[in-house]
C-alpha positions in Angstrom: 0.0 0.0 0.0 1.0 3.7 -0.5 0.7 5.3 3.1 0.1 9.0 3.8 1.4 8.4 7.7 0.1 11.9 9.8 1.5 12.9 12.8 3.4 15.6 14.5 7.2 14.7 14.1 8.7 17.5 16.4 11.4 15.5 18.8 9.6 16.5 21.9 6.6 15.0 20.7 5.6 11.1 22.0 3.2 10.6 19.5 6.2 11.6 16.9 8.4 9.3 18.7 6.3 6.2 18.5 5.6 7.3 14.6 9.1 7.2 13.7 9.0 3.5 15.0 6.0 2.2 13.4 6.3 4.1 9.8 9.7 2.2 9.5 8.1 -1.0 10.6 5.4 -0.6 7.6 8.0 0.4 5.4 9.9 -2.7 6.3 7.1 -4.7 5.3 6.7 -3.4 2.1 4.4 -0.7 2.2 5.5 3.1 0.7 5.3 5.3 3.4 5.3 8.8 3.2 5.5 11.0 7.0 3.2 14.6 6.5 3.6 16.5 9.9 0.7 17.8 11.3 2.4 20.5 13.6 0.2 23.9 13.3 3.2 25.6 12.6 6.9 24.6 11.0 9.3 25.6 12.6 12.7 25.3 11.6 14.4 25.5 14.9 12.3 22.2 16.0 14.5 19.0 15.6 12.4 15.9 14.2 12.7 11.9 15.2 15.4 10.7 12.7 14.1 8.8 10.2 14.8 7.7 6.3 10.9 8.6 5.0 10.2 11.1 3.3 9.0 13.9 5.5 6.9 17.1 4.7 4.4 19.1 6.1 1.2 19.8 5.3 1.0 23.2 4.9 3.4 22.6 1.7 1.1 19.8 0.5 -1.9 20.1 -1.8 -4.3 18.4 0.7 -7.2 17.5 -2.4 -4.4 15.5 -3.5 -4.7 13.3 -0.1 -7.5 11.4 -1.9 -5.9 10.4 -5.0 -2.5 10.0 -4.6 -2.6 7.4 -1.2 -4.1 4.1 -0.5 -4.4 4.8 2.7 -4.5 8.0 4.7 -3.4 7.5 8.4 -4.0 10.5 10.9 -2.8 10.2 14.9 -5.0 12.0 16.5 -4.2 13.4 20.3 -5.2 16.4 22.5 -3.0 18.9 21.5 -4.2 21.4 18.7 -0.7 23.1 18.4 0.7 19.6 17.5 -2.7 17.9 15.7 -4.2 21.2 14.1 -2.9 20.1 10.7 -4.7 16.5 11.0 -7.9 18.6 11.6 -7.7 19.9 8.4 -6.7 16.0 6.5 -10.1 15.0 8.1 -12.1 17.2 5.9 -10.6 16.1 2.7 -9.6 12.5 2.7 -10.9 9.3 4.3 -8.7 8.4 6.8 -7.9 6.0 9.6 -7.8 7.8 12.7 -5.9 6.7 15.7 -7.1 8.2 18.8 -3.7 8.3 20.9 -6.0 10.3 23.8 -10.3 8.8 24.6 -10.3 12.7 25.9 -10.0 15.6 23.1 -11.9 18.5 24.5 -8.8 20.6 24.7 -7.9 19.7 20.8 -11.9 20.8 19.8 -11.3 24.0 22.5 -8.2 25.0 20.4 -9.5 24.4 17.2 -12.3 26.7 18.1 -9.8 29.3 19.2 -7.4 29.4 16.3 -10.3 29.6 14.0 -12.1 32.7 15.6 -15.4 30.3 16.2 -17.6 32.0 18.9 -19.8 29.9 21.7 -22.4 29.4 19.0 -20.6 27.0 17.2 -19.2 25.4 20.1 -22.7 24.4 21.3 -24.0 23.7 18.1 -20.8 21.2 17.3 -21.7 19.3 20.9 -25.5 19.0 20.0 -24.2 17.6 16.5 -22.2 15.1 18.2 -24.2 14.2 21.2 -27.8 15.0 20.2 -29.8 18.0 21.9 -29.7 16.5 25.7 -26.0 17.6 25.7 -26.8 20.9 25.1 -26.7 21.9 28.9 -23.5 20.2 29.2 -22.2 22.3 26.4 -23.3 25.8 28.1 -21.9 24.5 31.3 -18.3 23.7 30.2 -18.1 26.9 28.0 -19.5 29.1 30.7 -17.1 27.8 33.5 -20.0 25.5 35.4 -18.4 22.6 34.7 -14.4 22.6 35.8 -13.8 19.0 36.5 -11.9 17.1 33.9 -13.6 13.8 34.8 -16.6 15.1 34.5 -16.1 16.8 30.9 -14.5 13.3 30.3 -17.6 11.2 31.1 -20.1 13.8 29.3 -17.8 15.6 26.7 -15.0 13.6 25.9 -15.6 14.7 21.9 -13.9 11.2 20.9 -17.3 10.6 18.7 -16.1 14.3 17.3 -13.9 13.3 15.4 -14.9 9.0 15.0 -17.7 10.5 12.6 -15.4 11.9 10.7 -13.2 9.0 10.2 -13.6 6.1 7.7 -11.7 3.7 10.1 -10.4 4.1 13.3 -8.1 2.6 15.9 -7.6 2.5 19.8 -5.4 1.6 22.6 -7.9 -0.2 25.1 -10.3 -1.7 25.2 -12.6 0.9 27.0 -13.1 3.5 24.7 -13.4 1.2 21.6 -17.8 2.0 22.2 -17.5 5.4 21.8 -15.6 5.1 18.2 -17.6 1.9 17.0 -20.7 4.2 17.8 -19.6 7.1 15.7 -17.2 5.7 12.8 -19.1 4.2 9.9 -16.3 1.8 9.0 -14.5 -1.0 10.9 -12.7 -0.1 14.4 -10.0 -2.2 16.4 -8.1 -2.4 19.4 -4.6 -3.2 20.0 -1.7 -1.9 22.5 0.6 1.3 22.2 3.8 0.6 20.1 6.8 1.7 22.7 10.0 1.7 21.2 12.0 0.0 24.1 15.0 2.0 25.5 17.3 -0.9 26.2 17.1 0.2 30.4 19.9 -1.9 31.9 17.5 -5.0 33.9 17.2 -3.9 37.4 17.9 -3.4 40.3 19.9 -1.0 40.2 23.7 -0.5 41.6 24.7 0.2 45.0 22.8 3.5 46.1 22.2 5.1 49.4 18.7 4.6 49.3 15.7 3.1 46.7 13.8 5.6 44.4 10.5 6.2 43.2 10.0 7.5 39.8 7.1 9.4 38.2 7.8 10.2 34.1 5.5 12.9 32.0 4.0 16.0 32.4 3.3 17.0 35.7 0.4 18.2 35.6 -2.2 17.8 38.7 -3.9 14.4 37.0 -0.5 12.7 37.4 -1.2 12.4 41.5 2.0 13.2 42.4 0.7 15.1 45.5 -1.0 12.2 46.4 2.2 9.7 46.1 4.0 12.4 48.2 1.3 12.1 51.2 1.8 8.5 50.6 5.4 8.5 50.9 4.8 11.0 53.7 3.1 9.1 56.1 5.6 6.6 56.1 8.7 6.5 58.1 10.2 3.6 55.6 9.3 4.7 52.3 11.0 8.5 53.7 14.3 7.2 53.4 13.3 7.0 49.6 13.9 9.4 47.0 11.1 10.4 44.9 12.2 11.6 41.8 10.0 13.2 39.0 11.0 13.6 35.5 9.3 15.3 32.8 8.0 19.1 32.0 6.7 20.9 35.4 4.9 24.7 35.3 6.4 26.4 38.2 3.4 27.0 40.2 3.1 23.1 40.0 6.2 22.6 41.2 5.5 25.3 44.1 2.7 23.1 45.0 4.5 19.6 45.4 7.0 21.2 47.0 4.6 22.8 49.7 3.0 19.3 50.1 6.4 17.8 50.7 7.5 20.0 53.2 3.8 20.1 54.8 3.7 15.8 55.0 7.8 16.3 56.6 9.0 14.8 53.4 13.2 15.9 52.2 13.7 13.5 49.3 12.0 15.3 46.7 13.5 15.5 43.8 12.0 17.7 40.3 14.4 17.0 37.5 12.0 19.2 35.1 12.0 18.5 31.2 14.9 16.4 30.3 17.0 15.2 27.0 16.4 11.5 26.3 20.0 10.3 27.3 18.6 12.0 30.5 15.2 10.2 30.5 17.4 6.6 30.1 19.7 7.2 33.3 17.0 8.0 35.4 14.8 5.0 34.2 17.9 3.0 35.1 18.4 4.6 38.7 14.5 4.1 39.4 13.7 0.9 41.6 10.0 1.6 41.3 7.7 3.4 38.9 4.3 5.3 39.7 2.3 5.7 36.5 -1.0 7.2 38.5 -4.1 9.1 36.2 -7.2 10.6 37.4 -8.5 10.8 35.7 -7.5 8.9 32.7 -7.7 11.4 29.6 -5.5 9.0 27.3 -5.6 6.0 25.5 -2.6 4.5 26.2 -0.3 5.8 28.9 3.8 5.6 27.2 5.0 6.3 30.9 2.9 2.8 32.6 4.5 1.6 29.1 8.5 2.9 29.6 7.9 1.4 33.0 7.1 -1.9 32.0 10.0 -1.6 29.7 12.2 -0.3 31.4 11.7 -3.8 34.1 11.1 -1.6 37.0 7.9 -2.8 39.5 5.0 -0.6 37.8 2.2 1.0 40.2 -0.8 2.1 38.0 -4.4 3.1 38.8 -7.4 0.0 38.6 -8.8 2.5 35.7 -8.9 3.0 31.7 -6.0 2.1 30.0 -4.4 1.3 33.3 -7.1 -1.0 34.1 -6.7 -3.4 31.3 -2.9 -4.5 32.2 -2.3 -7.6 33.0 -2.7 -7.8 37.0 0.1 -9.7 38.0 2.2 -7.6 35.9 1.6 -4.1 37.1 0.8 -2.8 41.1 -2.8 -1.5 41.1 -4.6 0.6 43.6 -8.1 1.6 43.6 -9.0 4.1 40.5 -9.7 7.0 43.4 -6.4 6.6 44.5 -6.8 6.2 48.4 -3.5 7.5 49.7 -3.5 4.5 52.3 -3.9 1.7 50.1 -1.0 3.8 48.0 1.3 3.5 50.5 0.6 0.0 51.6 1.4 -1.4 48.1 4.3 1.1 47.9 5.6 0.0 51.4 5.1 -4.0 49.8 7.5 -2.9 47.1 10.4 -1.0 49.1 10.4 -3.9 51.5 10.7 -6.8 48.9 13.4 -7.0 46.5 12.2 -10.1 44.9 9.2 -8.9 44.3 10.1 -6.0 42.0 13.1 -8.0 40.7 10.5 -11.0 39.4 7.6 -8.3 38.7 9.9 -6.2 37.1 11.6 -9.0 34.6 8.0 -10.5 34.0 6.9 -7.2 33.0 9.4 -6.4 30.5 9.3 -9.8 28.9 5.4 -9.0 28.1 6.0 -5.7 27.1 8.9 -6.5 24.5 6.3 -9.2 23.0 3.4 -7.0 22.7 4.4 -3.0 22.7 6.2 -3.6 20.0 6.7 -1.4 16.7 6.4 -4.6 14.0 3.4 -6.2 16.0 1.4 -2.5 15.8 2.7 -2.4 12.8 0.8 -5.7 11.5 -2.7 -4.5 13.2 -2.4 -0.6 11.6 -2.0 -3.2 7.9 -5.1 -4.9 8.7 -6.9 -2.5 9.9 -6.1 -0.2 6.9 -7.1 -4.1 4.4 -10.6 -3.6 6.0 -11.2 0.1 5.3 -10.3 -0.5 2.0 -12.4 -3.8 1.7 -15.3 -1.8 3.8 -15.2 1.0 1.1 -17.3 0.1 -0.9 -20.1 -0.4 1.1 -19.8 2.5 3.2 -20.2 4.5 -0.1 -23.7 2.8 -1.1 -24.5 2.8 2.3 -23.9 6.8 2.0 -25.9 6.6 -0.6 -29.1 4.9 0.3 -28.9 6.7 3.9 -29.4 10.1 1.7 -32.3 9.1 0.3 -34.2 7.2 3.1 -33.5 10.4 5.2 -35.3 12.4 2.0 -38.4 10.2 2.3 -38.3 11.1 6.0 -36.5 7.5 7.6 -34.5 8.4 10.4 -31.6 7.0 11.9 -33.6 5.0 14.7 -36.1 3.4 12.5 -35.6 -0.4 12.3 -35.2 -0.7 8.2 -32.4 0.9 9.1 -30.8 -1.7 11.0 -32.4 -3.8 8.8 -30.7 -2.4 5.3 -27.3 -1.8 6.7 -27.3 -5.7 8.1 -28.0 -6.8 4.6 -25.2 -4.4 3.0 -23.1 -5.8 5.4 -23.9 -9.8 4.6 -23.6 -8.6 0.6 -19.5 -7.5 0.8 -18.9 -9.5 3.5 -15.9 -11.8 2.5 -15.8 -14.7 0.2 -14.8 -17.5 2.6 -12.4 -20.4 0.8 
């Protein structure tokens, strides 16, 4: 196939990262691959992943030629507009397969309202076109400052189905947000785990050290729970003697913050490394004897931190939630998806005190995650995935079709000849069987 791969390719980008990983596993089995960066803005100061595809981006690219010039156009899709405004604009003028790297992409519909001058009016009315006229309160609520809490825009206005309809085939991380994209995306939809590129962390434990180390990674941002693994560690006279180490961009009123908490709960071992280089982000996986990977709530898809830790063969403590949730049990630590700072520190005062235990955990871990997280197996279920929108095609245009003009003699959507008529299109280019 000849792939139109789209995703932002910036070196501080995740989603890039992973990209660069997965477009050379496609290409390696025999596909064309072309990378268009989706980046709002090119800049040239911005180093890219390395990679031997061709690379552009799509403000230099005639976008009507998306259509005709691919097989198969493949957008990544994640909360950021800065990074994903360019895959916006793909959406409208190709049919693509959409990977939904995030379940939660209010903040990516928020910024494209912004950047394009769009006024409240068309933020209501996009919310009532995606979630039917009940939603309509919801919409004046988040708009209007009502409605703050993230977990609650996430379980009313997550906008996943946003974008779905827009999508000819589209693909997720877990398991539980697969509904929301097989509801809204008229072609097939599959599930299968984050590629993460493994970083080769020397097998733990680590060398002699004056004392064991926790280790958050990612952005800190107050849905991390780092706050709450501090009053964990806090109430604790053994896990104190830990260092607890966090790496990954920090706003400095967030850092303010932990650090208050830290000094209010009697805690000295706080570490905040801040942003860091890769070569930076290896050592420290391979100094950590524990990793926390803790949401709530859980915005994403896939989480690459609960994934690096895996990887990485360090004992992995995760919340019994999303993503999270769907981990193998005896392979990651879980506590309860509200995060009880008690049960927190029990399992985190289970893991300082047995060495075995995140030694065998750890190894077990890695061994999964090396089999399944990686860039030729993801690669293999983007191929099929991409097989069946092409196969599906077809269908999905006379099913375009025929939905026109039933809707002009007045049929709607939950009238049972529609069921009816879509079962039978499916049964007619189903495949031949052998």
């Amino acid at each position: 196939m000849k792939i139109c791969w789209v995703t932002p390719f910036v070196l501080r980008s995740s989603i890039g990262r992973v990209s660069a990983a997965v477009t050379a596993a496609l290409a390696a089995r025999g596909h064309q691959v072309e990378i268009l960066r989706c980046e709002d803005r090119d800049d040239p100061a911005e180093p890219l992943h390395p990679t031997a595809l061709p690379v552009r981006h799509w403000r230099e690219v005639d976008l009507a030629s998306l259509r005709t010039t691919y097989d198969v156009v493949i957008v990544n899709i994640g909360d950021n507009y800065p990074f994903h405004a360019g895959a916006l604009a793909i959406l409208d003028v190709a049919p693509c397969l959409g990977i939904f790297h995030d379940f939660y992409i209010y903040n990516l519909f928020s910024g494209w309202l912004h950047h394009n001058g769009l006024d409240y009016r068309r933020h209501d009315a996009e919310i009532v076109a995606t979630y039917g006229a009940a939603a309509e309160p919801h919409a004046v609520a988040v708009r209007s400052g009502q409605m703050l809490d993230m977990g609650e825009i996430a379980a009313k206005l997550p906008m996943t189905e946003w974008l779905a309809r827009r999508c000819e085939a589209a693909l997720a991380h877990a398991r539980f947000y697969a509904p929301r994209l097989e509801a809204a995306c008229p072609g097939p939809v599959a599930v299968t785990p984050l590629c993460c590129p493994d970083r080769e962390t020397p097998p733990g434990p680590p060398g002699d050290k004056d004392r064991l180390t926790i280790t958050t990674v990612g952005v800190m941002n107050p849905n991390k729970r780092v706050a709450d693994v501090i009053r964990a560690i806090g109430g604790s006279e053994t896990l104190k003697a830990c260092a607890y180490r966090l790496v990954g961009p920090i706003s400095d009123d967030e850092r303010a913050r932990l650090e208050a908490v830290a000094a209010e709960v009697g805690f000295a071992n706080l570490v905040i490394d801040g942003a860091v280089d890769d070569q930076t982000l290896d050592q420290r996986l391979a100094e950590a004897d524990i990793v926390c990977a803790l949401r709530k709530p859980v915005l994403e898809g896939a989480s690459g931190s609960a994934c690096e830790g895996m990887l990485s063969g360090r004992p992995t403590v995760v919340a019994d939630a999303g993503f999270y949730g769907e981990l193998p049990g005896d392979l990651v630590f879980k506590v309860d998806g509200e995060i009880r700072v008690d049960e927190l520190r029990a399992v985190l005062e289970r893991l300082v005190g047995d060495a075995s235990l995140r030694r065998t955990t750890g190894a077990a871990a890695r061994a999964w995650a090396l089999e399944t997280l990686n860039a030729e197996r993801y690669a293999e279920a983007v191929e099929n995935l991409a097989l069946a929108q092409l196969t599906s095609r077809p269908m999905l245009a006379i099913g375009e079709r025929i939905g026109h003009q039933l809707r002009g003699f007045g049929l709607s959507d939950s009238d049972p000849a529609a069921g009816r008529i879509g079962a039978t299109l499916q049964k007619l280019f189903a495949p031949i069987e052998a």
